[in-house]
N, CA, C and O atoms as CSV, one atom per row, in Angstrom:
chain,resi,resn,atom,element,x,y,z
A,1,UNK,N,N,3.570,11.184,-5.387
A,1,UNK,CA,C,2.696,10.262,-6.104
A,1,UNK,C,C,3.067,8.814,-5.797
A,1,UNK,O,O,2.279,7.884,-5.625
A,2,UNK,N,N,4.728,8.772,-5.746
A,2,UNK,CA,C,4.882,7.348,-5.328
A,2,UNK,C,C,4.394,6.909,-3.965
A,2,UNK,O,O,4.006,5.758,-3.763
A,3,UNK,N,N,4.416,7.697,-3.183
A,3,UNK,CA,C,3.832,7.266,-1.708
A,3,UNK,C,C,2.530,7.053,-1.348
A,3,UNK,O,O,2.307,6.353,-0.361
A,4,UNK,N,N,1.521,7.593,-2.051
A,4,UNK,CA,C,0.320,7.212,-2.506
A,4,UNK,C,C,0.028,5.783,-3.158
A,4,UNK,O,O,-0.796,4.942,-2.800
A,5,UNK,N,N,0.953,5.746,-4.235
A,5,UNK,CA,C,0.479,4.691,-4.821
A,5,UNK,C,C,1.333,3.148,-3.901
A,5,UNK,O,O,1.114,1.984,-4.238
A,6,UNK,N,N,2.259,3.549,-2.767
A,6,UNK,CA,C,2.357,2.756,-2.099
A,6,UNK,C,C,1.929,2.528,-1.095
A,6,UNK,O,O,2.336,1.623,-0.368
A,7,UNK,N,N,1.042,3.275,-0.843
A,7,UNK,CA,C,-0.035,3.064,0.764
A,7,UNK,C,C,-1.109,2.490,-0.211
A,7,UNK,O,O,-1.045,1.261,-0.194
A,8,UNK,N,N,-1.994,2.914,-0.985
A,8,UNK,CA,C,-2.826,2.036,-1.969
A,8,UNK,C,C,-2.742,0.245,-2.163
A,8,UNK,O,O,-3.699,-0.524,-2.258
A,9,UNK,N,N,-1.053,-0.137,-2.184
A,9,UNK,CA,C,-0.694,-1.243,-2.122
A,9,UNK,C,C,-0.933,-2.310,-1.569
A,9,UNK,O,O,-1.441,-3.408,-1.796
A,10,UNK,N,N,0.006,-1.202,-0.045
A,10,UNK,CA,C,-0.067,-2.085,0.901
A,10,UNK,C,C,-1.724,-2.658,1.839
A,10,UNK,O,O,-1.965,-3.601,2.592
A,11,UNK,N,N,-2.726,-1.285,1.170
A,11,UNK,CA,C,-4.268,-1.555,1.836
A,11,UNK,C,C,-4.852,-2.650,0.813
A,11,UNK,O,O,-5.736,-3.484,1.013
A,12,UNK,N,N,-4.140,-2.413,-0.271
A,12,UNK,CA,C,-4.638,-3.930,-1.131
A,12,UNK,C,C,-4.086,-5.034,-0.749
A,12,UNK,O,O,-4.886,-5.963,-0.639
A,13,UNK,N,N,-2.756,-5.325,-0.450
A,13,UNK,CA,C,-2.428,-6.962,0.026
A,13,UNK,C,C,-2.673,-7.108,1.654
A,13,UNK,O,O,-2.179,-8.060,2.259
A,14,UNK,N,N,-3.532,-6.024,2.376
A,14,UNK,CA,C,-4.161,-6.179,3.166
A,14,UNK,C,C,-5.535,-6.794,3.303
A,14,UNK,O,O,-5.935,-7.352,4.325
A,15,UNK,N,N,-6.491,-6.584,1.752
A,15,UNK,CA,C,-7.456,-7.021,1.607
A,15,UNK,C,C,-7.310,-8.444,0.997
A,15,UNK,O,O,-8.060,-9.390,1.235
A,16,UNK,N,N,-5.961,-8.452,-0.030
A,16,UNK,CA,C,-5.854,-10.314,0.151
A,16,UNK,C,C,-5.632,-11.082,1.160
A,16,UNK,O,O,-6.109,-12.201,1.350
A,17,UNK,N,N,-4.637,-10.278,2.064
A,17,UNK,CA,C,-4.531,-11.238,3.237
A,17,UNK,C,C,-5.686,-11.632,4.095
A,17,UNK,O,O,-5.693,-12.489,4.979
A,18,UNK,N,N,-7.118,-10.510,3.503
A,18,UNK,CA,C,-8.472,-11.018,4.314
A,18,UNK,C,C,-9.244,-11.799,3.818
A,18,UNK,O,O,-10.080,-12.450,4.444
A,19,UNK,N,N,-9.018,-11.832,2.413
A,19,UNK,CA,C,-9.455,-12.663,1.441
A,19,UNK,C,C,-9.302,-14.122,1.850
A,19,UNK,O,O,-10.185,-14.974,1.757
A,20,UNK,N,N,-7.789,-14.340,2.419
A,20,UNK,CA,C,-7.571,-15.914,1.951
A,20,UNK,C,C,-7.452,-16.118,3.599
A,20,UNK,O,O,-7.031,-17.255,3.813
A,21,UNK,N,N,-7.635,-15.549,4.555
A,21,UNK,CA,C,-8.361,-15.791,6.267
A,21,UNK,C,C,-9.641,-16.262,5.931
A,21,UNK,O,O,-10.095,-17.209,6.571
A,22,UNK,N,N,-10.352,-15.702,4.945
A,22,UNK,CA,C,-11.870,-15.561,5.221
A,22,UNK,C,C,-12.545,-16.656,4.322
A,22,UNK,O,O,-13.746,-16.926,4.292
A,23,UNK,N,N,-11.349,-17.338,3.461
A,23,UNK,CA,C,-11.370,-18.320,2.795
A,23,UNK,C,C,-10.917,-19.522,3.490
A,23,UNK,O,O,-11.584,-20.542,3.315
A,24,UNK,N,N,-10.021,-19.566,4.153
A,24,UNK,CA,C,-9.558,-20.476,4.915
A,24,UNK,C,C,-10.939,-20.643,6.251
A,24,UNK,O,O,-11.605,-21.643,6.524
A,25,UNK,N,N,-10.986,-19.353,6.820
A,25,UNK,CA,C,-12.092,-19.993,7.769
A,25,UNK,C,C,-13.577,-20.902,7.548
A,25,UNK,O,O,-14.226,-21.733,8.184
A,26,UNK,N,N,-13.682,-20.026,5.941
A,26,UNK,CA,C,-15.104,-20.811,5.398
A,26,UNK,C,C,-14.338,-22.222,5.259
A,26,UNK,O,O,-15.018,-23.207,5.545
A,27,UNK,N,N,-13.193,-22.410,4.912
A,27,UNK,CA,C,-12.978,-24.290,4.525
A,27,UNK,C,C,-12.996,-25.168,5.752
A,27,UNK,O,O,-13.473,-26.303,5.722
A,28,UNK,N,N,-12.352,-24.505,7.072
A,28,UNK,CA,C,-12.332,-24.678,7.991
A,28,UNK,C,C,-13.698,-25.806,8.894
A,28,UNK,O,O,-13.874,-26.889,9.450
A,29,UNK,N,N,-14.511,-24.237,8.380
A,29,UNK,CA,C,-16.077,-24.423,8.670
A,29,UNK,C,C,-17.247,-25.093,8.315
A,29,UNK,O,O,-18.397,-25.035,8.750
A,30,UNK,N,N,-16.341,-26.191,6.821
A,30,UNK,CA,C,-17.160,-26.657,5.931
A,30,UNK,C,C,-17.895,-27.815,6.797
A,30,UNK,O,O,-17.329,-28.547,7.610
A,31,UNK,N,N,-19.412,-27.834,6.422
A,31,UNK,CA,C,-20.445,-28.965,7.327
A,31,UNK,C,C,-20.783,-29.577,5.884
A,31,UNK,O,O,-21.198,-28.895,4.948
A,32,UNK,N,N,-20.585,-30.752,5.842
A,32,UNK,CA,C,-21.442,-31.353,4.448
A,32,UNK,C,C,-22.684,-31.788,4.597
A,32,UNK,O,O,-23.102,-32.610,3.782
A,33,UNK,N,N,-23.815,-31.176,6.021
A,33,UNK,CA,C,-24.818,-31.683,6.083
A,33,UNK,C,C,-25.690,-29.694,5.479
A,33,UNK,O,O,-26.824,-29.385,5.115
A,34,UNK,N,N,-24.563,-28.985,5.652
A,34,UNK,CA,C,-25.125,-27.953,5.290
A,34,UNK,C,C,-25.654,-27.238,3.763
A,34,UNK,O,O,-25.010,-26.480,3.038
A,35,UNK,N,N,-26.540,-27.573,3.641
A,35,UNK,CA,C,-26.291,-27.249,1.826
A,35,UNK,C,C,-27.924,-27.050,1.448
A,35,UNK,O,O,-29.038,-27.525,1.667
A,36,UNK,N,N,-27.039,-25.719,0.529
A,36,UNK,CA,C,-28.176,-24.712,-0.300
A,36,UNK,C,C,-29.673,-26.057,-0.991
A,36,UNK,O,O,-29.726,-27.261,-0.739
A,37,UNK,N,N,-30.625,-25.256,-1.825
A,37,UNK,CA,C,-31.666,-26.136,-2.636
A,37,UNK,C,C,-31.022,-26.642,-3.760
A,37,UNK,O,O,-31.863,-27.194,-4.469
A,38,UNK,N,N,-29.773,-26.709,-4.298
A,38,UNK,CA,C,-29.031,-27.030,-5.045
A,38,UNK,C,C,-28.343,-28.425,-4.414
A,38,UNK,O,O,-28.354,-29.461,-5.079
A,39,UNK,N,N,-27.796,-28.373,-3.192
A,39,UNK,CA,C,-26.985,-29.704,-2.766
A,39,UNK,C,C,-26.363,-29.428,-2.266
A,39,UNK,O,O,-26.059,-30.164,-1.328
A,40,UNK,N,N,-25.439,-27.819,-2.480
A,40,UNK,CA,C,-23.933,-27.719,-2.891
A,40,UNK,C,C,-23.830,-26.825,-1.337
A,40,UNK,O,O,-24.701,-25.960,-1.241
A,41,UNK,N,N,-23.056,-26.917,-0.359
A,41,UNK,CA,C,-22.281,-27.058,0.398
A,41,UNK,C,C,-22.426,-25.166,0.853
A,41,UNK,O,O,-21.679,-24.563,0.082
A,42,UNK,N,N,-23.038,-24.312,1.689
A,42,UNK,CA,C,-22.943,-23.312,1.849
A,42,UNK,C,C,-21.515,-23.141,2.016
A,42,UNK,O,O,-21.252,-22.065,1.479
A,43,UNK,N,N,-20.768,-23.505,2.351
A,43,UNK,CA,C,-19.050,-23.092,2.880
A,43,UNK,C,C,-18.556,-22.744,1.731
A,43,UNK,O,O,-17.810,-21.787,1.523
A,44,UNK,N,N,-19.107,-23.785,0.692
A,44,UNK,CA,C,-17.983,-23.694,-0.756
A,44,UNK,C,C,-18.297,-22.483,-1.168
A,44,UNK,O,O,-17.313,-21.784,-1.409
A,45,UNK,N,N,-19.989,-21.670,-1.440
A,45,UNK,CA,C,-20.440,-20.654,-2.158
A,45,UNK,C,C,-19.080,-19.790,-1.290
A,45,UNK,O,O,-18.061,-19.425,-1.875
A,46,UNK,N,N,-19.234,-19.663,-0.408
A,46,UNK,CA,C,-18.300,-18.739,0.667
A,46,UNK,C,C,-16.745,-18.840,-0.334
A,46,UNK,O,O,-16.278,-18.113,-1.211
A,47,UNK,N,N,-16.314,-20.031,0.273
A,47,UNK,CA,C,-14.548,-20.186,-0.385
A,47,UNK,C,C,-14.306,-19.750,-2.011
A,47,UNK,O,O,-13.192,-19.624,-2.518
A,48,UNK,N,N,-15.569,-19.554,-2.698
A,48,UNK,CA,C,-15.385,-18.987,-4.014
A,48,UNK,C,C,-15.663,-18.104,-3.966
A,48,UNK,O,O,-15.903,-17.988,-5.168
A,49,UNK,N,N,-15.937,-17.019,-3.506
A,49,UNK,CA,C,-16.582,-15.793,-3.139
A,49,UNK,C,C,-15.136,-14.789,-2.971
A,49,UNK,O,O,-14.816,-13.706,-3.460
A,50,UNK,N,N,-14.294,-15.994,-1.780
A,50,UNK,CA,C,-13.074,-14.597,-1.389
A,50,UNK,C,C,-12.429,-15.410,-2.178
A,50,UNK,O,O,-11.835,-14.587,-2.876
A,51,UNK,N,N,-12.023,-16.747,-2.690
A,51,UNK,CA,C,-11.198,-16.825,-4.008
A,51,UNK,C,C,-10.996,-16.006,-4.784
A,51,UNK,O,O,-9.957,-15.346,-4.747
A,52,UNK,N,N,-12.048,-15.805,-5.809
A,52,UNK,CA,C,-12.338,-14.470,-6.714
A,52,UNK,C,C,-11.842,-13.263,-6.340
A,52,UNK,O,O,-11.136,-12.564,-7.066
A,53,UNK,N,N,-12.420,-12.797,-4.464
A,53,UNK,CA,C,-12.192,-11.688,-3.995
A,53,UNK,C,C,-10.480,-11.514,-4.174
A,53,UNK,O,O,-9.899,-10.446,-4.365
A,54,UNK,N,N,-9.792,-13.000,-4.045
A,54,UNK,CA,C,-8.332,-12.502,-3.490
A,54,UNK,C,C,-7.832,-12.597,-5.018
A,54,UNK,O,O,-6.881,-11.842,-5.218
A,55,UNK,N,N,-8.227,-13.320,-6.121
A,55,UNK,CA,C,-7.695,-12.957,-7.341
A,55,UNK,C,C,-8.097,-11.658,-7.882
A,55,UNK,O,O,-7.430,-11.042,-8.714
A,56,UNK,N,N,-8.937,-11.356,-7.508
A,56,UNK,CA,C,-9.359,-9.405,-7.864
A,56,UNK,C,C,-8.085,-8.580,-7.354
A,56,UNK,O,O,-7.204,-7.942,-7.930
A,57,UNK,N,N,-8.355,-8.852,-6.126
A,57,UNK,CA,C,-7.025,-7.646,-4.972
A,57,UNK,C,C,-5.903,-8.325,-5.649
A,57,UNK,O,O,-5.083,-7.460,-5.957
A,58,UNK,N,N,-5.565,-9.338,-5.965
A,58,UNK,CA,C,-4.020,-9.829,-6.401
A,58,UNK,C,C,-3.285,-9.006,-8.741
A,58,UNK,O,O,-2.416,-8.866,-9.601
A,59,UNK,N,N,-5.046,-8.791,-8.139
A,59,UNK,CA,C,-4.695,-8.295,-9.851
A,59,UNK,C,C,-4.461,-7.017,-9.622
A,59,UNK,O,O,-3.405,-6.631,-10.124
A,60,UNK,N,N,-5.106,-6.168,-9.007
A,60,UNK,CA,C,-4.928,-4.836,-8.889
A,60,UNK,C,C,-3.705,-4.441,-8.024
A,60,UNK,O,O,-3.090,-3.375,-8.045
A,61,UNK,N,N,-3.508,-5.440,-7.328
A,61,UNK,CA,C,-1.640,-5.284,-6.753
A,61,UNK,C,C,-1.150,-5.141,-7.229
A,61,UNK,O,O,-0.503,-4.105,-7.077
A,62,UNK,N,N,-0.900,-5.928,-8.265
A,62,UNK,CA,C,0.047,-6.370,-9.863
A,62,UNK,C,C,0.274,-5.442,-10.137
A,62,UNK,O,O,1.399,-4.944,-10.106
A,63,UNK,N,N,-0.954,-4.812,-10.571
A,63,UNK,CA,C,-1.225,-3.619,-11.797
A,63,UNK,C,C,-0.520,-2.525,-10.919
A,63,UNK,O,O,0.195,-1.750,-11.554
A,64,UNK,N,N,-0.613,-2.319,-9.442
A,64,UNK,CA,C,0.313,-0.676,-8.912
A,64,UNK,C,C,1.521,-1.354,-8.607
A,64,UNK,O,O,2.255,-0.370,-8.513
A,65,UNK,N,N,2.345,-2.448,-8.357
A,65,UNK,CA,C,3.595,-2.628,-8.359
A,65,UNK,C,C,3.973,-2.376,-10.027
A,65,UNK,O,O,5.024,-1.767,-10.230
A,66,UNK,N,N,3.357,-2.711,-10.953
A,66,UNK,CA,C,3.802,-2.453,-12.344
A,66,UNK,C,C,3.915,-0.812,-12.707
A,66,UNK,O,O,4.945,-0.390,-13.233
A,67,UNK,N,N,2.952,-0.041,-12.437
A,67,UNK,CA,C,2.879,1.099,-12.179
A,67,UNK,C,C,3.764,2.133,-11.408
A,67,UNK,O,O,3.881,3.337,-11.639
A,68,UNK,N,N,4.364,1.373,-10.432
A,68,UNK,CA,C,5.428,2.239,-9.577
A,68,UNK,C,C,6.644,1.821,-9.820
A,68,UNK,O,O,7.499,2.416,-9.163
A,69,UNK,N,N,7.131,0.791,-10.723
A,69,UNK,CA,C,8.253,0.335,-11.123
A,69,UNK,C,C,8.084,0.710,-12.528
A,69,UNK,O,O,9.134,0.521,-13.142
A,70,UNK,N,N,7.148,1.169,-13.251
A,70,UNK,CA,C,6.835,1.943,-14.562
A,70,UNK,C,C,7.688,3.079,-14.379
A,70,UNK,O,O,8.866,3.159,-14.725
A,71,UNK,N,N,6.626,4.420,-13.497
A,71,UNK,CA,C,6.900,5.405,-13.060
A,71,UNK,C,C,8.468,5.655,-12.238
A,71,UNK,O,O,9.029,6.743,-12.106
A,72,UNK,N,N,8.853,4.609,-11.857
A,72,UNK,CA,C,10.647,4.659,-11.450
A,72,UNK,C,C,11.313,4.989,-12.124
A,72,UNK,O,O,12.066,5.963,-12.120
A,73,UNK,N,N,11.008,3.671,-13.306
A,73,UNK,CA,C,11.742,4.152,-14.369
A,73,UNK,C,C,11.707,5.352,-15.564
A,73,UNK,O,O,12.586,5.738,-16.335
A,74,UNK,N,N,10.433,5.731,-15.393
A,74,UNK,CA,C,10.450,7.550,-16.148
A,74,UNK,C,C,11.228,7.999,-15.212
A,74,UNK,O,O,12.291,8.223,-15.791
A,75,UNK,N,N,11.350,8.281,-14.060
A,75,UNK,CA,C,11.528,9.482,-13.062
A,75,UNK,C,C,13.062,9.768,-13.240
A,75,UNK,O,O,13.236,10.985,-13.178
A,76,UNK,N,N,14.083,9.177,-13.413
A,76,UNK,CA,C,15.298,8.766,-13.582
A,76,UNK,C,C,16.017,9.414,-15.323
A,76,UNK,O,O,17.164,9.124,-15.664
């Protein structure tokens, strides 16, 4: 069970580490002539998009490192 819940992990701080590439490239990429019927900057909708995305994956990391250092300590 622990080896499961550590391959689970590591495919999650795999998806932050795509999160904050894919955030960095949208900032990268930012054009300030580019922008939605609002005003506002297509790049930014982007950089808040995997923001969120990488605070999601960073929460659910949390939650199975807490979980497998939970479960350690029953196992013992």
């Amino acid at each position: 069970m622990a080896a499961l819940l550590i391959i689970a992990l590591i495919i999650v701080m795999g998806f932050v580490v795509y999160s904050v590439v894919r955030g960095l490239q949208a900032f990268a990429k930012m054009d300030p002539n580019d922008v939605d019927e609002n005003g506002i900057p297509r790049s930014l909708g982007k950089q808040n998009q995997m923001m969120f995305a990488r605070v999601k994956y960073q929460a659910i990391a949390v939650a199975l490192v807490a979980i497998i250092v939970i479960g350690g300590a029953f196992a013992n």
